[in-house]
C-alpha positions as CSV (number, residue, x, y, z in Angstrom):
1,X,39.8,8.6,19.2
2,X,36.6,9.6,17.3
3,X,34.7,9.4,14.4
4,X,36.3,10.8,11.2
5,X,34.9,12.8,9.4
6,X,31.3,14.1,11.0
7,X,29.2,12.7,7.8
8,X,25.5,12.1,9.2
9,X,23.1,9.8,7.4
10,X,19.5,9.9,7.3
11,X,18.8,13.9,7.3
12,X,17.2,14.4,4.1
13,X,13.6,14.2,3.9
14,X,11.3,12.4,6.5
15,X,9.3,9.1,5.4
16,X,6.1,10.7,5.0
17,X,7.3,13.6,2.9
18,X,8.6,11.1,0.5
19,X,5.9,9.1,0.6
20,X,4.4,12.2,-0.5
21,X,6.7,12.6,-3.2
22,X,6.4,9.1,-4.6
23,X,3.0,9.6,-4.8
24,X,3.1,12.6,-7.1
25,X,5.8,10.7,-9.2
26,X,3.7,7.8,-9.5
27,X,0.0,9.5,-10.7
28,X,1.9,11.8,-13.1
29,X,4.0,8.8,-14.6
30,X,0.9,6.8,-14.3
31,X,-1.2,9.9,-16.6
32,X,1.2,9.3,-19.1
33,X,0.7,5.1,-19.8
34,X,-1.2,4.1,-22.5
35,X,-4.6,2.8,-21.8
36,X,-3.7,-1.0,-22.8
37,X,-1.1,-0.8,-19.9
38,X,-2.7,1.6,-17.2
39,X,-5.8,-1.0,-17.3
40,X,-3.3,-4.1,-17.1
41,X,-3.8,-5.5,-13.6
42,X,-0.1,-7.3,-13.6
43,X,1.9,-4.2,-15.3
44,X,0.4,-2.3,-12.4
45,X,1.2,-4.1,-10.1
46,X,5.4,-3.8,-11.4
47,X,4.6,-0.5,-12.2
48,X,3.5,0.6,-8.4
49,X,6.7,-1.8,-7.2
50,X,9.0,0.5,-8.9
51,X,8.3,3.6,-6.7
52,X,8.5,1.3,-3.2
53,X,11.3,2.0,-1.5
54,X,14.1,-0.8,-1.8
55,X,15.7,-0.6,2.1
56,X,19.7,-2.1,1.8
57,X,20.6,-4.7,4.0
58,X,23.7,-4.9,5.6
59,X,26.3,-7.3,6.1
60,X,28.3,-6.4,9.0
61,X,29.6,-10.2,8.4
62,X,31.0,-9.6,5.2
63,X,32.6,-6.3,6.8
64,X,37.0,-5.1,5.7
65,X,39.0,-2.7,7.0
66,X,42.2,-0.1,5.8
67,X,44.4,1.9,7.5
68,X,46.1,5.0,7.2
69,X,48.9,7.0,9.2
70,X,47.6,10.6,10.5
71,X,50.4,12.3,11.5
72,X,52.7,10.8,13.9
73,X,50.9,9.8,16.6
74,X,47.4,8.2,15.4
75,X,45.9,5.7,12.2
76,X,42.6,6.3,10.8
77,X,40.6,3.1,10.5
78,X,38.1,2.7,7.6
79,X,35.6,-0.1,7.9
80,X,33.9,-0.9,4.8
81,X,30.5,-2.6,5.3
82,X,28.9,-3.7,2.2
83,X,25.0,-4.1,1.6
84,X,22.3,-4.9,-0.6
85,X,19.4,-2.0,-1.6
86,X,19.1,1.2,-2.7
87,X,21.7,3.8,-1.4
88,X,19.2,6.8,-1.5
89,X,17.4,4.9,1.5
90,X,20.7,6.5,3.6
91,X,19.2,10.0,3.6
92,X,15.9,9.3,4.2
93,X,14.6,10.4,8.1
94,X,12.5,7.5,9.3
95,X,9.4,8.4,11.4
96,X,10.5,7.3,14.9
97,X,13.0,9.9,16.7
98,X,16.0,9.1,18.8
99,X,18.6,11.1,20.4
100,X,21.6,9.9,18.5
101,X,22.9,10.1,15.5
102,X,24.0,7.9,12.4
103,X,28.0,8.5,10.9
104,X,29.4,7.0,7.9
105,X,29.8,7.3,3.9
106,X,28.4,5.8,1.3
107,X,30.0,4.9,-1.7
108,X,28.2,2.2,-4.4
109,X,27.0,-0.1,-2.0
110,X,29.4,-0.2,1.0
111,X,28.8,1.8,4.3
112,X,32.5,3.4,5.6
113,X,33.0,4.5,9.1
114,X,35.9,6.3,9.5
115,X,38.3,6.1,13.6
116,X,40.7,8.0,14.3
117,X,42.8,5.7,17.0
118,X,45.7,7.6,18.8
119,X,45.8,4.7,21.5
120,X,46.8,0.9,21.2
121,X,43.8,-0.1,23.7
122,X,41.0,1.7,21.6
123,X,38.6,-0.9,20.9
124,X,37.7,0.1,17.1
125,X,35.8,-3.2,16.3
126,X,33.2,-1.6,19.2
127,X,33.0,1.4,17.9
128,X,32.2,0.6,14.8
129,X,29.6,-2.2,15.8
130,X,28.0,0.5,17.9
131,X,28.1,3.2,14.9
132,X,26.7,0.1,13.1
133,X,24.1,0.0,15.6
134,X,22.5,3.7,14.9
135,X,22.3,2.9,11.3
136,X,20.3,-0.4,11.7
137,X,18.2,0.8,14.1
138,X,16.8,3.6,11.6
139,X,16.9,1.0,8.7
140,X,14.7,-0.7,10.2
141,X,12.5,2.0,11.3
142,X,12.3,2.8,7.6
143,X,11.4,-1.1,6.9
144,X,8.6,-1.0,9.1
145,X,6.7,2.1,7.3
146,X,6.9,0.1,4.4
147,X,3.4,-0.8,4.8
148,X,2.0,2.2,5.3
149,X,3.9,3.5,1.9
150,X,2.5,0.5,0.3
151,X,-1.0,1.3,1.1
152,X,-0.6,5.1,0.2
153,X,0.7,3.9,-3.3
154,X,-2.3,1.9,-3.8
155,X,-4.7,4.2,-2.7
156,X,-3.0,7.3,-5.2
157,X,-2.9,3.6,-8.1
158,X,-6.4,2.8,-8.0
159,X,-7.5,6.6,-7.6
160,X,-5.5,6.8,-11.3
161,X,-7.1,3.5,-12.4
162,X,-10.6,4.6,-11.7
163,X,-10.0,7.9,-13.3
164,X,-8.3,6.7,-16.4
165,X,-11.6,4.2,-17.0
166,X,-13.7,7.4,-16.7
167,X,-11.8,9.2,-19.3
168,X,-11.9,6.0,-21.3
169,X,-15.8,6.0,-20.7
170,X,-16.2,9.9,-21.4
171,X,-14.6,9.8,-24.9
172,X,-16.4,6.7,-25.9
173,X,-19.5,8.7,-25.1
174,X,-18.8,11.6,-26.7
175,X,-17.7,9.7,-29.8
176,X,-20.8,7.8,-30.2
177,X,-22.9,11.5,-29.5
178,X,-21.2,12.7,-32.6
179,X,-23.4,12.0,-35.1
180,X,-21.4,12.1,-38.0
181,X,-19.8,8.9,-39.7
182,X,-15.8,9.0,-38.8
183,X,-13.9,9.6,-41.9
184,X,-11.8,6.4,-43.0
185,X,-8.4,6.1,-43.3
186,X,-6.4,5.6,-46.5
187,X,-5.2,2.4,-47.1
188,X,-1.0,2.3,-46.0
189,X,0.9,1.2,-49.4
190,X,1.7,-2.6,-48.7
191,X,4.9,-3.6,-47.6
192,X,6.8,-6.7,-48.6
193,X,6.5,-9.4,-46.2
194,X,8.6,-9.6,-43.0
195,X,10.8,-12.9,-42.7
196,X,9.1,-14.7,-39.9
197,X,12.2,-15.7,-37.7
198,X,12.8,-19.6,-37.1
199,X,13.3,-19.3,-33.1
200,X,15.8,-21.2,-31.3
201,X,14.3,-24.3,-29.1
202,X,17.0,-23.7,-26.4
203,X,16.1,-20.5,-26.3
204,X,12.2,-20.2,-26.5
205,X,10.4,-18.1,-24.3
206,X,7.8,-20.1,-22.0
207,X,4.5,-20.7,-23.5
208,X,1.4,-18.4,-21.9
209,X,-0.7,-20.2,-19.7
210,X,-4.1,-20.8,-21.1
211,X,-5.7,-20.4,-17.6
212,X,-6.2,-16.3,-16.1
213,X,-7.0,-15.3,-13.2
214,X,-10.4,-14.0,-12.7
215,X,-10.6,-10.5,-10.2
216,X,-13.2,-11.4,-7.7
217,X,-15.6,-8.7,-6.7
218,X,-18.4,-7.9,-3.7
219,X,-21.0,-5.5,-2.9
220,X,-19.9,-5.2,0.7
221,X,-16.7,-4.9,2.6
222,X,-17.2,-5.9,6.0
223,X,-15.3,-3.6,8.4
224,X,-15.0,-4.4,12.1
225,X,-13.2,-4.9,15.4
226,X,-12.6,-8.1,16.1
227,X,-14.2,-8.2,19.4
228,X,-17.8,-7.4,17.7
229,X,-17.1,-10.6,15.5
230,X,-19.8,-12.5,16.6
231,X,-22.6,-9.8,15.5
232,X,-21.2,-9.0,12.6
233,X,-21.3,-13.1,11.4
234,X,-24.9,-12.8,12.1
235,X,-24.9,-9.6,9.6
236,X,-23.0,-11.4,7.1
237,X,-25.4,-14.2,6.9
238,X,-28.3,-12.2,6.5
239,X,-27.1,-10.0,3.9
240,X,-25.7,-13.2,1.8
241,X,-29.4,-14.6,2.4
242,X,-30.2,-11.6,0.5
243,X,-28.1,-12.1,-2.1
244,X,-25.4,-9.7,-1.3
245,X,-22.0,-10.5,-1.8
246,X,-20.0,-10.0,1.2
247,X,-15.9,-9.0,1.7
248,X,-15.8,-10.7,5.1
249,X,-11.7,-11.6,6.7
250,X,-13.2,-15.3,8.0
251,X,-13.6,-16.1,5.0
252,X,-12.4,-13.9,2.3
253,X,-9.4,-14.2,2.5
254,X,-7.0,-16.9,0.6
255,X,-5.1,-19.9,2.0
256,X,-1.6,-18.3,2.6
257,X,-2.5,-14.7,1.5
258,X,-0.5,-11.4,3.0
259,X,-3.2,-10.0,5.2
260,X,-2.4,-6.5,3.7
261,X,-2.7,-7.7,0.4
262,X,-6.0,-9.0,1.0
263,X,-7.6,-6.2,2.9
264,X,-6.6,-4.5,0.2
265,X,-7.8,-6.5,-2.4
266,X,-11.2,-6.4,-0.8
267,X,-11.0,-2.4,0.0
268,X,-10.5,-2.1,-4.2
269,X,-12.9,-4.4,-5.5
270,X,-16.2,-3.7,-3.2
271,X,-19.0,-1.9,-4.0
272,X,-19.7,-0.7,-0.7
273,X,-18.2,-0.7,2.7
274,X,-20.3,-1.6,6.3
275,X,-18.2,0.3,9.0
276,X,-19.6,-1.4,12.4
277,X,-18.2,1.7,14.4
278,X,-18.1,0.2,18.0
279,X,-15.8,1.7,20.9
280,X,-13.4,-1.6,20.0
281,X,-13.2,-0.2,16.5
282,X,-12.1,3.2,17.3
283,X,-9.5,1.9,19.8
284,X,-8.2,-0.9,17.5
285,X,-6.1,1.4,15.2
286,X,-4.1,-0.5,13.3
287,X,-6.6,-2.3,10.8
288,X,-9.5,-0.7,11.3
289,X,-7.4,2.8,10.7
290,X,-5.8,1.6,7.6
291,X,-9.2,0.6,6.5
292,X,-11.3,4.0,6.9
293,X,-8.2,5.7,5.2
294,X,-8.2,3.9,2.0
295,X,-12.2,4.2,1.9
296,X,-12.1,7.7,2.4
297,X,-10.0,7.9,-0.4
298,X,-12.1,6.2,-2.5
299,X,-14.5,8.4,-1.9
300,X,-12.7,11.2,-3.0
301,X,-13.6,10.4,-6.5
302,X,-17.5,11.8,-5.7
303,X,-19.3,8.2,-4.7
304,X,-20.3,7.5,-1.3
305,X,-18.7,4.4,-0.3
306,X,-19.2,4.6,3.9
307,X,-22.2,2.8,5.3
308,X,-21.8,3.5,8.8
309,X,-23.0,2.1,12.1
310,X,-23.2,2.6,15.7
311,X,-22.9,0.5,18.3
312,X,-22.1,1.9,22.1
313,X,-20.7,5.4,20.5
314,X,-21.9,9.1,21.6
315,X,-21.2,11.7,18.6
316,X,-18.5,13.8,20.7
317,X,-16.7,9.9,20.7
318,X,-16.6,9.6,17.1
319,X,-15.6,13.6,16.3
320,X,-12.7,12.5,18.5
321,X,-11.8,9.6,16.1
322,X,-12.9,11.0,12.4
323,X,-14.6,14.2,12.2
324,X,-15.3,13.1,8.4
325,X,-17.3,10.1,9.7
326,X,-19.1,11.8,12.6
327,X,-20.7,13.9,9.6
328,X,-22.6,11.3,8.2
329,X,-25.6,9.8,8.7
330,X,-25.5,6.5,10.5
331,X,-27.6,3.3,11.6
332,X,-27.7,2.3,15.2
333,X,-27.9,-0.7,16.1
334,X,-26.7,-3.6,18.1
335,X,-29.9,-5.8,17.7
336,X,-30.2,-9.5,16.5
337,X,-32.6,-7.9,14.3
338,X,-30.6,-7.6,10.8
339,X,-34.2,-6.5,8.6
340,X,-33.8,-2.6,8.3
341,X,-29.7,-3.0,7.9
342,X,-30.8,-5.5,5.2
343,X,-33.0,-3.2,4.0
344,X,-30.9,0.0,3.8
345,X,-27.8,-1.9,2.3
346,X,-30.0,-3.1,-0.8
347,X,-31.5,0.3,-1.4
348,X,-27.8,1.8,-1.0
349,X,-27.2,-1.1,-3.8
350,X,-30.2,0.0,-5.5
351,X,-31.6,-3.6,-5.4
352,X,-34.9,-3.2,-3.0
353,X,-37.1,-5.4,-4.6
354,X,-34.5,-8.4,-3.7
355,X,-35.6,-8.0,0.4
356,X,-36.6,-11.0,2.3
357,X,-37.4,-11.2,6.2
358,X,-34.2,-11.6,7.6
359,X,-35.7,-12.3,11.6
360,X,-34.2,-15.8,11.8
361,X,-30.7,-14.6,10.9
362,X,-28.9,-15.2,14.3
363,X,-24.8,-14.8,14.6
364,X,-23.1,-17.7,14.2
């Protein structure tokens, strides 16, 4: 009474090395766009979906079964579990490790376990439900690095974007350094006009809207630790008196937004980033992790983005966290006083004649 025959899912690559992979995939299909669509915001955003990983979701409820004499003394049972997603998901190894393993087949978009029952008392709906078991416990493994492979797609997106602009930049430069008028084109011989279809009112497409949305930008992205909330309010005040614009979560973010989605949003589309490096920030590594890593990245494009600052941190602390960060050079401060972090952010922004006494900015 076993398992039939010894087929083992998820052993094909892990998570990250396909992350990896999609990656790759994504900047070299990205290199080959058109400008018109690798600088259209919404296309991007479908083009990124298409490298995401779509994890199936089964339906045990939904499950059938056959059966088949072996021999003379036993029946193999095949139980066919259908799902929605993609099927490639199956031979992916999720991040998180267990002892056990994960049997079955798939064919189109059904899961089949195969038993083998020689004896009438053999409970084969258990066995199956506990075979069933092991493969929805690494599905959803798989579903919950979904975030992470999101983010990583973004990063290696807007590392494209900002390079293609560049290029886009560089060749109008060099263009315009030419010198020379650019040769005209001959005239095409005309062609006879194209019958202008007469569309179908019951089929028409729905008219554009009139009304886009406009990509807000800031100067600062705010990055903290929740606990040292209440100074960096004060910090955001002062540097709004000042006419900075600030990426700050209280506020920033949109009525019904995915937190992700925001974070992001704000990661992208700031100037600079305020890192208030505190011992709460380096032990709350979720956020304040995903955060650094996408900066970083960022950065990799030759602009310093990081504006760090220390507040109840040694050196040895940080080298322990980020050696990359312990590198730099860093305010310290934990002090009501928000003038010389005013001061430095401007001059970082290259705006120092904008300073004004910021003593009587308190937290809030």
């Amino acid at each position: 009474m076993r398992g039939l025959p010894e087929n083992l899912l998820f052993t094909g690559p892990d998570i990250y090395d396909f992350v990896e992979d999609q990656q790759k995939k994504l900047k070299k299909a990205y290199e080959a766009l058109p400008d018109e669509k690798a600088l259209d915001e919404q296309f991007v955003v479908e083009f990124k979906q298409s490298f995401m990983l779509d994890v199936p979701t089964l339906k045990p409820d939904e499950w059938t079964s056959e059966q088949k004499q072996i021999g003379q003394h036993s029946i193999e049972v095949v139980a066919y579990i259908p799902f929605e997603g993609d099927p490639s998901v199956f031979n992916i190894r999720p991040s998180a490790m267990k002892g056990t393993v994960a049997r079955g087949e798939i064919i189109g978009h059904e899961l089949l376990i195969r038993v083998r029952q020689a004896a009438p008392q053999f409970d084969v709906p258990g066995y199956v439900k506990r075979e069933l078991g092991e493969v929805q416990w690494r599905l959803e493994s798989l579903r919950g690095s979904m975030e992470h492979m999101s983010q990583q797609l973004e990063i290696t997106l807007r590392t494209c974007i900002q390079q293609r602009k560049r290029s886009i930049e560089n060749r109008v430069q060099i263009s315009e350094n030419i010198g020379i008028p650019q040769r005209k084109k001959h005239a095409a011989a005309p062609q006879p006009p194209t019958p202008i279809p007469v569309p179908d009112p019951k089929h028409a497409p729905p008219k554009a809207s009139l009304h886009k949305k406009v990509q807000r930008a800031w100067d600062v992205f705010m990055s903290h630790a929740s606990p040292d909330k209440p100074w960096v309010r004060g910090l955001v005040k002062a540097l709004r008196a000042n006419g900075v614009t600030v990426w700050f979560d209280e506020d920033s973010l949109e009525w019904g937004e995915n937190l992700q989605r925001g974070i992001n949003r704000g990661l992208i589309n700031s100037r600079k980033a305020i890192a208030v490096l505190s011992q709460s920030y380096l032990a709350e590594r979720k956020w304040t992790e995903a955060e650094i890593s996408g900066l970083l990245a960022r950065e990799t494009l030759g602009e310093i983005l990081i504006l760090p600052i220390w507040q109840g941190i040694t050196e040895e602390d940080l080298k322990k966290y980020n050696l990359i960060l312990a590198s730099r050079i860093a305010n310290v401060s934990d002090s009501d006083n928000y003038d010389v972090i005013v001061r430095a952010v401007l001059k970082a922004l290259d705006r120092e004649q904008e300073i004004e006494h910021t003593d009587d900015a308190q937290p809030m």
